[in-house]
Backbone of each chain as ProteinMPNN parsed JSONL, in Angstrom:
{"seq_chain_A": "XXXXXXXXXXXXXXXXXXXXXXXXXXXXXXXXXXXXXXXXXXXXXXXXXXXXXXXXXXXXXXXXXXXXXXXXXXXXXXXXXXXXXXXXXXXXXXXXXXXXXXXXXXXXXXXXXXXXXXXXXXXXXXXXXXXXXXXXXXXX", "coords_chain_A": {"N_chain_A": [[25.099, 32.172, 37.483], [23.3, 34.074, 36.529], [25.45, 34.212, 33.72], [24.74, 31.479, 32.611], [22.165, 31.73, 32.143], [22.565, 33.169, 30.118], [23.623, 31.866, 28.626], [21.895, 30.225, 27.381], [20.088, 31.391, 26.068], [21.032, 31.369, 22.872], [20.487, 28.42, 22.242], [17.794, 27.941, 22.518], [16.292, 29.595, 20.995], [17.772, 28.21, 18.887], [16.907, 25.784, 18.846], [13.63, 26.598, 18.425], [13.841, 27.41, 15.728], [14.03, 24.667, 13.917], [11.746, 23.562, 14.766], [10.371, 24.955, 13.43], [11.022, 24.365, 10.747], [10.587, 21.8, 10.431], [7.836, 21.969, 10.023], [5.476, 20.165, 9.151], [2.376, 19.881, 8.849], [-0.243, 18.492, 10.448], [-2.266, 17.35, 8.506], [-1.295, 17.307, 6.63], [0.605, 15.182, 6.722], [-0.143, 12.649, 8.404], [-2.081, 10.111, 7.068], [-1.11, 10.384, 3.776], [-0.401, 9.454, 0.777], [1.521, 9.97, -0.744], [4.168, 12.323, -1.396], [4.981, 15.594, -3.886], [7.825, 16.97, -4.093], [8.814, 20.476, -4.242], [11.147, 22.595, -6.045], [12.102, 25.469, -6.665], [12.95, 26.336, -10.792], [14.609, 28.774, -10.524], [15.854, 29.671, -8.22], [18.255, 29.027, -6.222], [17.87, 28.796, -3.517], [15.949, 27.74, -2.811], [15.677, 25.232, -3.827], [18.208, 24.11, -2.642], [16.535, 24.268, 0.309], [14.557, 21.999, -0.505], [16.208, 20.209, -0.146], [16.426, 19.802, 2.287], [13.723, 19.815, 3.097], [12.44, 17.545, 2.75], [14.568, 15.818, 4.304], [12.972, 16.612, 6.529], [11.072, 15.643, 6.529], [11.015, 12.692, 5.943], [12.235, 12.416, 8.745], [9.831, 13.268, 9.876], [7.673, 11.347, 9.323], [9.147, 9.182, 10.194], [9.36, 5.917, 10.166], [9.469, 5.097, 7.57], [11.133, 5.494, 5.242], [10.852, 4.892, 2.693], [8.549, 6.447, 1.383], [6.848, 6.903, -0.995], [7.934, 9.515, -3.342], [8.419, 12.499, -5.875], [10.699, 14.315, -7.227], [10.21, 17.865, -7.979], [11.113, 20.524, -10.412], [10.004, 23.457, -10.553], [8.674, 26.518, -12.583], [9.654, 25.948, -15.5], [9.365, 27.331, -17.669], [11.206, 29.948, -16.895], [13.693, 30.445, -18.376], [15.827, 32.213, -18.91], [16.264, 33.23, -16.105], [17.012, 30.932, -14.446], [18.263, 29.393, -11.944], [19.551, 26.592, -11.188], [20.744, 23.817, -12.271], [19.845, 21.102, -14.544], [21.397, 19.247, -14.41], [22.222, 19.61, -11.546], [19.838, 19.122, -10.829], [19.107, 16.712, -11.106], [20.701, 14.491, -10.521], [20.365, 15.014, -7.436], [17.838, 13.795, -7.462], [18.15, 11.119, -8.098], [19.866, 11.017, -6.08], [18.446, 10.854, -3.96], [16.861, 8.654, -5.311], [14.452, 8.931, -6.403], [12.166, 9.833, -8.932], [12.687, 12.65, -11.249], [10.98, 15.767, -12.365], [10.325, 18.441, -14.346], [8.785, 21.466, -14.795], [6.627, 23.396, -16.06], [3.711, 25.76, -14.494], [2.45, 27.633, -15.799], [2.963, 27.902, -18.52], [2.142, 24.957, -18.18], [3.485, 22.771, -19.11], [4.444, 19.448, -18.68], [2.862, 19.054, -15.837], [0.638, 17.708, -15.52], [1.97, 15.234, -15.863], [3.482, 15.564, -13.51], [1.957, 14.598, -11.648], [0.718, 12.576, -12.546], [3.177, 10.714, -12.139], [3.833, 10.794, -10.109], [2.058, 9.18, -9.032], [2.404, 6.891, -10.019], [4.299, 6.266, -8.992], [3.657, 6.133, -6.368], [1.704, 3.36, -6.767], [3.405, 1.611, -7.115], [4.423, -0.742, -6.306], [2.403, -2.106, -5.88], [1.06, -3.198, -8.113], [-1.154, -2.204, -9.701], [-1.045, -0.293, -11.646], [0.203, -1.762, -13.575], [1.062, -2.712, -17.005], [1.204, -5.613, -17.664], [-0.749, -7.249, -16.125], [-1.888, -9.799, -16.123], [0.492, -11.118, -16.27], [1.45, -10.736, -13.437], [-0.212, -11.386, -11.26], [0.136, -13.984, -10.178], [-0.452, -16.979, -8.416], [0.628, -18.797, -6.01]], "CA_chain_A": [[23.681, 32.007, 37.181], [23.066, 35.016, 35.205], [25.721, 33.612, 32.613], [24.137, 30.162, 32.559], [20.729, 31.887, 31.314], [22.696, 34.146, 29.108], [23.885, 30.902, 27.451], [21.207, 29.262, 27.251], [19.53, 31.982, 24.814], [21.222, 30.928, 21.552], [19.843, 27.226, 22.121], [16.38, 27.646, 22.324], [16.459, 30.004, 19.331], [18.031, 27.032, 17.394], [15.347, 24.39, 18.469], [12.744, 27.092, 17.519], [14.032, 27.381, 14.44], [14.104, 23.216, 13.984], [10.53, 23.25, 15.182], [9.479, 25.718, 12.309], [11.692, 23.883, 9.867], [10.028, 20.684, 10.307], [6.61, 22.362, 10.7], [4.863, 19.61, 7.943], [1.213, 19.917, 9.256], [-0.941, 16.81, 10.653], [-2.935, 16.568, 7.308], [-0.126, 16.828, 5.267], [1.724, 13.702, 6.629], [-1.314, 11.722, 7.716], [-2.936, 9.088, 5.619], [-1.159, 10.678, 2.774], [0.145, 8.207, 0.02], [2.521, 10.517, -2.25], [4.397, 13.6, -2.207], [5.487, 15.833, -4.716], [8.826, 18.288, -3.538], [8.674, 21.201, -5.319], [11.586, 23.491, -5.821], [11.932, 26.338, -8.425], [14.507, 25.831, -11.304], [14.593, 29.956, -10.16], [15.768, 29.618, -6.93], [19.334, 28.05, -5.943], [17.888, 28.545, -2.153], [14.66, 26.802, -2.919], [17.071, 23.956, -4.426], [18.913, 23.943, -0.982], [15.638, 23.888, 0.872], [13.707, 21.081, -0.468], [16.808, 19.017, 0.278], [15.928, 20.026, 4.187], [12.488, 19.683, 3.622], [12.619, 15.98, 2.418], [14.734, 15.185, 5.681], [12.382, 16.707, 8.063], [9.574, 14.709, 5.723], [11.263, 11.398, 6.506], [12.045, 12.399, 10.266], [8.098, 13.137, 10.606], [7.51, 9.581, 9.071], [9.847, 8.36, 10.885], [9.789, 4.715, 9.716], [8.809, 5.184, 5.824], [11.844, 5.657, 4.313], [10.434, 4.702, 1.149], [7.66, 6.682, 0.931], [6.637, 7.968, -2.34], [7.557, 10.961, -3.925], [8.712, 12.843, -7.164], [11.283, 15.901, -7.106], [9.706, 18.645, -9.249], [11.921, 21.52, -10.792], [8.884, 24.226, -11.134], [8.815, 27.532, -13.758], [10.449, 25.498, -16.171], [9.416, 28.165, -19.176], [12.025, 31.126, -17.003], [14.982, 29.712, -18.709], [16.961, 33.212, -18.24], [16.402, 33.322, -14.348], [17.422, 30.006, -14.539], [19.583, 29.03, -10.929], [19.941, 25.329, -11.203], [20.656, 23.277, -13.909], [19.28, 20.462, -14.598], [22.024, 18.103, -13.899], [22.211, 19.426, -10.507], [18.365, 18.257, -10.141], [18.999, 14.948, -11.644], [21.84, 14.183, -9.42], [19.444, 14.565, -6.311], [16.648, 13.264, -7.571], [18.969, 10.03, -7.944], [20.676, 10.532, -4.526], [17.424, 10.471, -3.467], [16.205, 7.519, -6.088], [13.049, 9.021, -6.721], [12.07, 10.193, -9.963], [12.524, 14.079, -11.239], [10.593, 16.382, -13.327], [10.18, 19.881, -14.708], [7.168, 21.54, -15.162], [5.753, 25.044, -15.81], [2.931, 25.756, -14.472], [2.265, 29.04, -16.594], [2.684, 26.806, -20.257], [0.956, 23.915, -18.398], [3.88, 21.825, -19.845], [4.516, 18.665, -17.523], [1.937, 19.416, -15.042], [0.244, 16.583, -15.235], [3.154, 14.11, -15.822], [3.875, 15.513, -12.04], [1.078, 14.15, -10.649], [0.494, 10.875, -13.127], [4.357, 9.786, -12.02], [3.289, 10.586, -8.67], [0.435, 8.251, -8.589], [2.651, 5.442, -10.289], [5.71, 5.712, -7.397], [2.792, 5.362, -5.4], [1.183, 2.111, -7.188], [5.119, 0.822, -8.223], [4.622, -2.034, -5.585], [1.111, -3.409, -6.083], [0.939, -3.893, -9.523], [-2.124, -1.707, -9.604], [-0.91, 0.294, -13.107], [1.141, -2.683, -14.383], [0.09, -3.187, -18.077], [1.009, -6.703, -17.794], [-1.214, -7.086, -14.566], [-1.748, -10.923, -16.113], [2.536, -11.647, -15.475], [1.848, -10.27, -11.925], [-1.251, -12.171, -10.293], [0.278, -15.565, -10.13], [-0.868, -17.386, -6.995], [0.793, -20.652, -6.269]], "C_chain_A": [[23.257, 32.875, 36.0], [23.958, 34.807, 33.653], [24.898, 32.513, 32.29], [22.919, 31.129, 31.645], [21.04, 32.433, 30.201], [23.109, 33.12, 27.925], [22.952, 30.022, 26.716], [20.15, 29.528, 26.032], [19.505, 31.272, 23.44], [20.731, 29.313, 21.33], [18.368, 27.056, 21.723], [15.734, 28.308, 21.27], [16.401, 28.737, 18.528], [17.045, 26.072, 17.602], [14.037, 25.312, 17.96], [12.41, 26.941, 16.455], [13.936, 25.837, 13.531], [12.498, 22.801, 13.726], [9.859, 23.268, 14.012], [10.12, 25.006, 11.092], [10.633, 22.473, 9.564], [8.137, 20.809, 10.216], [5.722, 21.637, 9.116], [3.317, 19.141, 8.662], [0.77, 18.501, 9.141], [-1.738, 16.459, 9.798], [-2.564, 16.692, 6.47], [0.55, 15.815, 5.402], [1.036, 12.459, 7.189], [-2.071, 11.237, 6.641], [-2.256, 10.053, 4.308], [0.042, 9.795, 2.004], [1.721, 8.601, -0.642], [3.193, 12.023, -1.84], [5.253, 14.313, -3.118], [6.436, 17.524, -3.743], [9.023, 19.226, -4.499], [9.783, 22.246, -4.942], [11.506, 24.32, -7.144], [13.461, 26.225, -8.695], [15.036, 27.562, -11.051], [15.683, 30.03, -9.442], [17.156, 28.616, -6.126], [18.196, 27.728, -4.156], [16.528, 27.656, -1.644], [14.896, 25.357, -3.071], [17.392, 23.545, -2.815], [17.44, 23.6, 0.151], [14.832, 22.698, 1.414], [15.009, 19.579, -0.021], [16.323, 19.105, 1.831], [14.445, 19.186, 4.04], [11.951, 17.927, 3.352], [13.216, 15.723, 3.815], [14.248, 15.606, 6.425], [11.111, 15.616, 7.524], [9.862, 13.116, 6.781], [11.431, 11.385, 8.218], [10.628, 12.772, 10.569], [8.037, 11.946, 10.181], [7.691, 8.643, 9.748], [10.084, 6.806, 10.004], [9.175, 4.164, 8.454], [9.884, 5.489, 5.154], [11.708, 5.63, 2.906], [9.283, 5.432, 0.518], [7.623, 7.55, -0.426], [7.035, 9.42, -2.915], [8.506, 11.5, -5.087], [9.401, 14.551, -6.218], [10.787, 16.839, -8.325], [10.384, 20.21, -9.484], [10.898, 22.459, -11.454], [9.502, 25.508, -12.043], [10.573, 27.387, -14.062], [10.851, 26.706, -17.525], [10.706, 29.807, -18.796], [12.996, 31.186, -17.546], [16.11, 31.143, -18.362], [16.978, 33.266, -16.909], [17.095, 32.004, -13.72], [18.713, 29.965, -12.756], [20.053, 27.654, -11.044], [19.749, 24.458, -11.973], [20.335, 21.802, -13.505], [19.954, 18.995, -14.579], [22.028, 17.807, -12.248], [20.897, 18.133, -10.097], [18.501, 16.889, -10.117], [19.901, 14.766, -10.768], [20.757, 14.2, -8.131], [18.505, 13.92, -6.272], [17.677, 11.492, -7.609], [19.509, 9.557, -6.836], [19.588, 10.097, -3.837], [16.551, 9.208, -3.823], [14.747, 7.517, -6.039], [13.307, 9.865, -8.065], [11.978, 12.372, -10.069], [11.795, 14.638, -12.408], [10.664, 17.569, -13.332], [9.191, 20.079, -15.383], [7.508, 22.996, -14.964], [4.704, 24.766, -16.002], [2.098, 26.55, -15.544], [1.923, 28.312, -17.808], [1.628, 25.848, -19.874], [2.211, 22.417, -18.699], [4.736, 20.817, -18.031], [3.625, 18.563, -15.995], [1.296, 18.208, -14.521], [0.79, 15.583, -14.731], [3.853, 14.233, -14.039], [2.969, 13.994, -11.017], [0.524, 12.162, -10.806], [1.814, 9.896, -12.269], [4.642, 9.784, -10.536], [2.697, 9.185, -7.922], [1.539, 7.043, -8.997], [3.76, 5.301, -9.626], [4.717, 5.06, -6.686], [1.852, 3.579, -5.583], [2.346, 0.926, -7.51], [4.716, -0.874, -7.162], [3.411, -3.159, -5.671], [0.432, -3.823, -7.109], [-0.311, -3.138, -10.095], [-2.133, -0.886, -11.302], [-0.036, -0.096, -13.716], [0.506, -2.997, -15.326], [0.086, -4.481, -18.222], [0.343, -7.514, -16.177], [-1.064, -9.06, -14.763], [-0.561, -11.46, -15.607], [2.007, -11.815, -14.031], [1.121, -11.366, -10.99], [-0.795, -13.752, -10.451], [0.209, -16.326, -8.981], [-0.117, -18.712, -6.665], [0.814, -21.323, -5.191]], "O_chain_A": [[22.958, 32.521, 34.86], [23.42, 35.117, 32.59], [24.145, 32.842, 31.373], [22.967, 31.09, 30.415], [20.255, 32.411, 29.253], [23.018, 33.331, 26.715], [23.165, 29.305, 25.739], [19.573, 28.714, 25.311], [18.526, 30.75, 22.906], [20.598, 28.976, 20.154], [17.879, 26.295, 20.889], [14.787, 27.812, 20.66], [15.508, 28.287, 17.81], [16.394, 25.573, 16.684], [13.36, 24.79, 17.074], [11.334, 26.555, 15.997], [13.743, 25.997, 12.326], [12.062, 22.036, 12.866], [9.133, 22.413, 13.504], [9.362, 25.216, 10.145], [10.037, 22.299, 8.501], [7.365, 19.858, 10.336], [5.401, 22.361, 8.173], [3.214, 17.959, 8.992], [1.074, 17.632, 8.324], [-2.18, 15.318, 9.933], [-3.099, 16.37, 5.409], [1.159, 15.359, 4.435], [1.345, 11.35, 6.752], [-2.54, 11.779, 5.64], [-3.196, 10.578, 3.712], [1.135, 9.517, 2.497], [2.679, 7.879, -0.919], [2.426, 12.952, -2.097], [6.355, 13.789, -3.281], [6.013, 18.518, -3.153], [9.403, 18.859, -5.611], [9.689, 22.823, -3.859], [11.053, 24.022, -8.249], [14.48, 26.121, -8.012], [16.17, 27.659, -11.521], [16.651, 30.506, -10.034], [16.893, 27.573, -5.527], [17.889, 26.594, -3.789], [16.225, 27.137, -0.57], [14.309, 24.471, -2.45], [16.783, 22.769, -2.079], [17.491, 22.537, 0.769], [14.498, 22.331, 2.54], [14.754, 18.413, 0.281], [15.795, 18.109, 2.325], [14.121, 18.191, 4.689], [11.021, 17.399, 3.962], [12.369, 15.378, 4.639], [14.732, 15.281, 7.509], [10.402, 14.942, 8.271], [9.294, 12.648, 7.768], [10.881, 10.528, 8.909], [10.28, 12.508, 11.72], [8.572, 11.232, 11.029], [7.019, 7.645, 10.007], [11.034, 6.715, 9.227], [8.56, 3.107, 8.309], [9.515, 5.919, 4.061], [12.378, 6.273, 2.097], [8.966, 5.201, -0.649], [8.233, 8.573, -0.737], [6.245, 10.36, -2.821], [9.508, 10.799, -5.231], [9.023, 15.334, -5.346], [10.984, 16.528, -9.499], [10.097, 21.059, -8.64], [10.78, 22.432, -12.679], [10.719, 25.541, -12.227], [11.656, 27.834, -13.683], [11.911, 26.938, -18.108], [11.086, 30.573, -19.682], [13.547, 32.253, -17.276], [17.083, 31.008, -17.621], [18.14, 33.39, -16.52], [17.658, 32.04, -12.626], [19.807, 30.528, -12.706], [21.281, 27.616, -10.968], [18.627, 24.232, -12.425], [20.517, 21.359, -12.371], [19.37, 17.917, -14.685], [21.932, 16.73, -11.661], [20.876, 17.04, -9.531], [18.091, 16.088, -9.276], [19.348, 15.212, -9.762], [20.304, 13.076, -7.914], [18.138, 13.385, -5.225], [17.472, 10.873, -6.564], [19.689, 8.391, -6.483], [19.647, 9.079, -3.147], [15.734, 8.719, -3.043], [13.987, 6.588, -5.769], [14.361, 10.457, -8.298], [11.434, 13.144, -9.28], [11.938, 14.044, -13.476], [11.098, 18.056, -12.289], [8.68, 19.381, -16.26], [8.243, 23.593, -14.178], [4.262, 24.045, -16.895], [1.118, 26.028, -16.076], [0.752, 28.105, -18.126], [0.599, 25.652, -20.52], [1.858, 21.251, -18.525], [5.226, 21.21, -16.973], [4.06, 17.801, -15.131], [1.377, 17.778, -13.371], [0.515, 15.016, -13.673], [4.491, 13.352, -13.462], [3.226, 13.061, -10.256], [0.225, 11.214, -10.08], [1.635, 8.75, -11.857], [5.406, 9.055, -9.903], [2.824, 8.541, -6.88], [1.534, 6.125, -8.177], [4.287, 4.189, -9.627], [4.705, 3.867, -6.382], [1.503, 2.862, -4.645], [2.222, -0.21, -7.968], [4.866, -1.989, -7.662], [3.386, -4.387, -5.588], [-0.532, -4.588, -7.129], [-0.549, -3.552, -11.23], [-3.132, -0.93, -12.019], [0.66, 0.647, -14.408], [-0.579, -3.541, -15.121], [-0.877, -4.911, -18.856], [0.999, -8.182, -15.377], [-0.412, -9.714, -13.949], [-0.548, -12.191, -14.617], [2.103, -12.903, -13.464], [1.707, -12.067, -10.165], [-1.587, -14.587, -10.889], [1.295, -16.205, -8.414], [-0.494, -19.715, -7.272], [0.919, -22.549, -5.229]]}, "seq_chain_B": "XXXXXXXXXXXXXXXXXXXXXXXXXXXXXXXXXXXXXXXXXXXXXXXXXXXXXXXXXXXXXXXXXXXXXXXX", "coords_chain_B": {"N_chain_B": [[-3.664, -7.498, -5.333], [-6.445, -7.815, -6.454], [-7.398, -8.981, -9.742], [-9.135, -6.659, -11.641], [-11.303, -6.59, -14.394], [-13.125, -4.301, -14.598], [-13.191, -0.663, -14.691], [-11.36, 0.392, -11.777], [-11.378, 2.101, -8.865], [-9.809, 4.026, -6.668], [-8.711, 5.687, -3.91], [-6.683, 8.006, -3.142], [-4.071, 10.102, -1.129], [-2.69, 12.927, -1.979], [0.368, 15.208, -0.909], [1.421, 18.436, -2.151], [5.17, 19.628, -1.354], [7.0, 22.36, 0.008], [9.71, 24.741, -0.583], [8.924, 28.57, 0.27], [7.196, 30.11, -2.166], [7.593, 29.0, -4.356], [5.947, 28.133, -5.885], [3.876, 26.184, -5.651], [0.917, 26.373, -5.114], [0.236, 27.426, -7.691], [1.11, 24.885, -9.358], [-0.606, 23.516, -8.501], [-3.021, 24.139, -8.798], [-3.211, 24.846, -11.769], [-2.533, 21.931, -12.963], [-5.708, 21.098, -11.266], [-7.488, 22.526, -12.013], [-6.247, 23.646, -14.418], [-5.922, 26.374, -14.558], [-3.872, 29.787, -14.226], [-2.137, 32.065, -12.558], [-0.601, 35.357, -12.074], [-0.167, 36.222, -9.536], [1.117, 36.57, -6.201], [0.313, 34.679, -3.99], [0.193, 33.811, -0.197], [-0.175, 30.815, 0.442], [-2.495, 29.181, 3.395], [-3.2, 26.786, 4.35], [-4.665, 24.198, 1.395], [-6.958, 21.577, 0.2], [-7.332, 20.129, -2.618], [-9.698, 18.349, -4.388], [-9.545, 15.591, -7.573], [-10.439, 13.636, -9.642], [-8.279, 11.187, -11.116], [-8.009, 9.785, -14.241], [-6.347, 7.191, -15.003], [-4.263, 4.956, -16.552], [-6.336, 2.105, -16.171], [-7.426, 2.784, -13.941], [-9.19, 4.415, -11.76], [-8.302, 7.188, -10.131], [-9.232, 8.448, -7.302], [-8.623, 11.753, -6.314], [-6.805, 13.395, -3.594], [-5.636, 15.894, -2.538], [-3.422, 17.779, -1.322], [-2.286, 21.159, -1.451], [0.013, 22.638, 0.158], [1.242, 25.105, 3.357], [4.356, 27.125, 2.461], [7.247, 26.515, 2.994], [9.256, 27.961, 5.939], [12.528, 29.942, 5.337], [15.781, 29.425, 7.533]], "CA_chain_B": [[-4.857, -7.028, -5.773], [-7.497, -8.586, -7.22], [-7.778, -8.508, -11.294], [-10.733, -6.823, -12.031], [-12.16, -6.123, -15.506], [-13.86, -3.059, -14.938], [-12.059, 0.923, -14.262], [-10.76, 0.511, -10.03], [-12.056, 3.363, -8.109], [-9.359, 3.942, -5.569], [-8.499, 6.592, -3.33], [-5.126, 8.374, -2.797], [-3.983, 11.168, -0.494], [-0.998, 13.437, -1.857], [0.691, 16.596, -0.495], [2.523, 19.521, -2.336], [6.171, 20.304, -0.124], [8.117, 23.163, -0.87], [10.009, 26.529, 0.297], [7.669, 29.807, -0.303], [6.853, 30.738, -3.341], [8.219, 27.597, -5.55], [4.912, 27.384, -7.209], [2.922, 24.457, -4.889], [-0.35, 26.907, -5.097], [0.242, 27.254, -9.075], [1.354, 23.674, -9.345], [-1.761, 22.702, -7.912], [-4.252, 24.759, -9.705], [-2.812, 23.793, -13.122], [-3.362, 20.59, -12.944], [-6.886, 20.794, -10.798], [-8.681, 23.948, -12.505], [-6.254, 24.228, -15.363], [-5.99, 28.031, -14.617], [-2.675, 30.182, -13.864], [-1.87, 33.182, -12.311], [0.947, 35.53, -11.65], [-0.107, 36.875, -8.712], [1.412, 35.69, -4.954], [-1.023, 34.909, -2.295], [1.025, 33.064, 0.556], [-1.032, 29.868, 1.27], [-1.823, 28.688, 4.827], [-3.547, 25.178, 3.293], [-5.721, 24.105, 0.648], [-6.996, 20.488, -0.075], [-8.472, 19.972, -3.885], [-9.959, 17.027, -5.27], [-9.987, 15.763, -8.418], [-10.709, 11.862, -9.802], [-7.936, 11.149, -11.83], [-8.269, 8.466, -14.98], [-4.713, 6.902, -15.422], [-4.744, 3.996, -17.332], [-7.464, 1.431, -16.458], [-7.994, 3.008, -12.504], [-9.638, 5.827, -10.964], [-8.055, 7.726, -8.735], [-10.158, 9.819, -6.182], [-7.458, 12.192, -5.173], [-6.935, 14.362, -2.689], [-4.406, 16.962, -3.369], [-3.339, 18.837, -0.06], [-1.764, 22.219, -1.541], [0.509, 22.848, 1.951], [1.89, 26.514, 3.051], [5.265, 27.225, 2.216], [8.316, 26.075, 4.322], [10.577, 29.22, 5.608], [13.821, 29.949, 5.446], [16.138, 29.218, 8.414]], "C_chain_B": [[-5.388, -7.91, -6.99], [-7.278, -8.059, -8.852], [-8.961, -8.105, -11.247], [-11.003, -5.873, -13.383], [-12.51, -4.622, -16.077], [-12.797, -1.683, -14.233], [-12.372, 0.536, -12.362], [-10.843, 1.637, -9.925], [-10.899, 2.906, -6.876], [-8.933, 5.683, -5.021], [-7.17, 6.85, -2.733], [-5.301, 9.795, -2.364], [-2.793, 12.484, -1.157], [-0.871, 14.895, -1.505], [2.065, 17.088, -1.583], [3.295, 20.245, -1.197], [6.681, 20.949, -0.749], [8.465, 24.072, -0.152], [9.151, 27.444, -0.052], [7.881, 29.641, -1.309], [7.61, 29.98, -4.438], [6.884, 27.307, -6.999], [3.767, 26.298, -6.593], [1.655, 24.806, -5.17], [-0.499, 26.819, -6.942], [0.231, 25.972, -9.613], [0.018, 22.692, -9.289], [-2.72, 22.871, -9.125], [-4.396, 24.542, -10.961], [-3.085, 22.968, -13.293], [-4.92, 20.257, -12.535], [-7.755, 21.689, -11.726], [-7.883, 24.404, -14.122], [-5.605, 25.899, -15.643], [-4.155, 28.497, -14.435], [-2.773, 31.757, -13.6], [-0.897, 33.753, -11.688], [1.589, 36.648, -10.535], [0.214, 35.809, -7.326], [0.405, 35.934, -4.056], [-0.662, 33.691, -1.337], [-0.393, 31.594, 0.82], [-0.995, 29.01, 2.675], [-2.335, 27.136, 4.16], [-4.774, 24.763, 2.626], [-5.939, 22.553, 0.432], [-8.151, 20.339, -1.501], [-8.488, 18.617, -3.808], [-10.177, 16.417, -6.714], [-9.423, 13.964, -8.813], [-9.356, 11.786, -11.218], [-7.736, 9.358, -12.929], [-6.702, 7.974, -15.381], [-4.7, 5.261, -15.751], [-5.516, 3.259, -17.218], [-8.122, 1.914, -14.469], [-8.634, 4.369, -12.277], [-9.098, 6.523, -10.247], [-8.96, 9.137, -8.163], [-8.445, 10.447, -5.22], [-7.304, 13.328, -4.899], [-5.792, 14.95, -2.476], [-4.218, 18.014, -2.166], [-1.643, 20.092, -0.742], [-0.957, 23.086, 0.059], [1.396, 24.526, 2.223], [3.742, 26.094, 2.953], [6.675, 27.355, 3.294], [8.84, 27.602, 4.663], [11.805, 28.835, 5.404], [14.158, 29.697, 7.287], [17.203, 30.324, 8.674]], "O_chain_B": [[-4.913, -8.432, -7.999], [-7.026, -6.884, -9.118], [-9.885, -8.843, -10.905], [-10.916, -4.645, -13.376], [-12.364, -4.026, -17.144], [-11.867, -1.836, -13.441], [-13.496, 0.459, -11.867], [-10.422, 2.368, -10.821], [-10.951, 1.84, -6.263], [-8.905, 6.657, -5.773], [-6.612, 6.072, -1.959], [-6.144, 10.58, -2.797], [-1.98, 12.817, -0.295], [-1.768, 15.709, -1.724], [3.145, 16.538, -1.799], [2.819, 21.033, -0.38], [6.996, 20.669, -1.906], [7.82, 24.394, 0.847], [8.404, 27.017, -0.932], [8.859, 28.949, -1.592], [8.189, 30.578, -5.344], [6.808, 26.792, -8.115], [2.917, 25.742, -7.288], [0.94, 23.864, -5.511], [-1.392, 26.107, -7.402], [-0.677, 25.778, -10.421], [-0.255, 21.608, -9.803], [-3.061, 22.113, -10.033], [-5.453, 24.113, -11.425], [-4.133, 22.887, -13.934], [-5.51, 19.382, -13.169], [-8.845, 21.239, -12.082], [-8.437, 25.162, -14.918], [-5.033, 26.382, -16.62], [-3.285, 27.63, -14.51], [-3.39, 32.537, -14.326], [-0.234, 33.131, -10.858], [2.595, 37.346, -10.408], [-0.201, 34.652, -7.249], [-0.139, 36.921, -3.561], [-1.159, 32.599, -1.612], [-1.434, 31.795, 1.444], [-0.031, 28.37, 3.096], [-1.546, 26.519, 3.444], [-5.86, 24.93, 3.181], [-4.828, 22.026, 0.488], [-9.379, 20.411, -1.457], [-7.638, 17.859, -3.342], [-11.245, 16.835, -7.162], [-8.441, 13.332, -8.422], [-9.619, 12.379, -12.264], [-7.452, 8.237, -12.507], [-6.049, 8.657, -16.169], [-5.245, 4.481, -14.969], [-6.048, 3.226, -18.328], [-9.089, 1.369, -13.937], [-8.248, 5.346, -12.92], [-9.725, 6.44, -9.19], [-9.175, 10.291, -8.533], [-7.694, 10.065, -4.322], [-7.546, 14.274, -5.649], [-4.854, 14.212, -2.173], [-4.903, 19.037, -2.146], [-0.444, 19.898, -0.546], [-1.478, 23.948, 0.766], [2.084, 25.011, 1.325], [4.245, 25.026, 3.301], [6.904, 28.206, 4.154], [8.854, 28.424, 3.746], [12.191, 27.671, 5.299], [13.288, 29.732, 8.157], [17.84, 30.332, 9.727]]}, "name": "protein", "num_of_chains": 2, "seq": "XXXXXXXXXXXXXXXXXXXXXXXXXXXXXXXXXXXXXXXXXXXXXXXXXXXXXXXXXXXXXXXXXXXXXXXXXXXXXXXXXXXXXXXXXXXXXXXXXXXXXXXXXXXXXXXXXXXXXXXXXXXXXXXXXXXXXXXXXXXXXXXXXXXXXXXXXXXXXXXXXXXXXXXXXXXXXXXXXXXXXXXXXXXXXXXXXXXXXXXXXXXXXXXXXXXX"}
């Protein structure tokens, strides 16, 4: 008996830890259209992270596999602190087949382009920021 | 969706995910306010808004700045 409980320790640790891993708050994954994963190009373990934090994304979803979102490689301007190069990123952002960017916030440079290429994963299906919207609406 | 003529007013939700201190609070603010700073202040959660014009639509959007994942 007293073994049994003593084993039973290191388990409920690890679902703790699972719990807090996945811990993507109820008005961050309600009604929300888009998101943007942000790791730093800093940061190998930030790198390693957002791959986690993408599969607890889709296991809260559950049945969205497709949902929207952009990988973003933040303080682009540290280039000496530099942990992960920019093939790595591209390579996930591919495994993943969502689009990647790099941005510093600090310069400002790409900042936007996060949030614009955001918005157009999120519109890619309904033609909504198609410049040839005429092609699209064909009714027959 | 309908063709229509005039600038589409629509409304979109999105969330910043990340490990601590990646930038999601900077990330944000940049883009919403413009501003930058290079001080850390852990965030538990913030939601900005800001209408963005992207080529002929509106977007009303709602920008949930989220706290920072831990480590395991």
């Amino acid at each position: 008996m007293l073994n049994l409980s003593s084993n039973m320790q290191p388990s409920l640790t690890s679902t703790l830890q699972q719990d807090e891993y996945s811990s993507i708050s109820r008005n961050a994954s309600v009604g929300v259209h888009g998101y943007a994963l942000v790791f730093s190009t800093t940061s190998r373990s930030s790198f390693e992270n957002v791959i986690k934090i993408n599969e607890s994304l889709l296991n809260a979803l559950g049945d969205a596999p497709d949902v929207p979102r952009v990988l973003v490689g933040s303080m682009k301007d540290l280039v000496e602190e530099r942990e992960v190069t920019l093939q790595q990123a591209q390579s996930l952002a591919a495994s993943l087949r969502i689009p990647y960017l790099e941005c510093s916030s600090k310069t400002g440079e790409n900042v936007a382009e996060v949030f614009h290429t955001l918005l157009k994963e999120i519109e890619k299906d309904d033609g909504l920021l198609n410049d040839k919207e005429e092609d699209k609406c064909v009714i027959l | 969706m309908p063709n229509n003529p005039n600038p589409t007013l629509v409304h979109r939700k999105i969330a910043v995910l990340g490990f601590r201190a990646v930038g999601k609070t900077s990330l944000t603010n940049a883009f919403v306010s413009g501003t930058f700073s290079d001080n850390y202040d852990p965030t538990i959660e913030n939601t900005h808004h800001k209408t963005i014009r992207f080529r002929k639509v509106h977007f009303a959007t709602d920008i949930i700045d989220t706290a920072g994942m831990v480590s395991y």
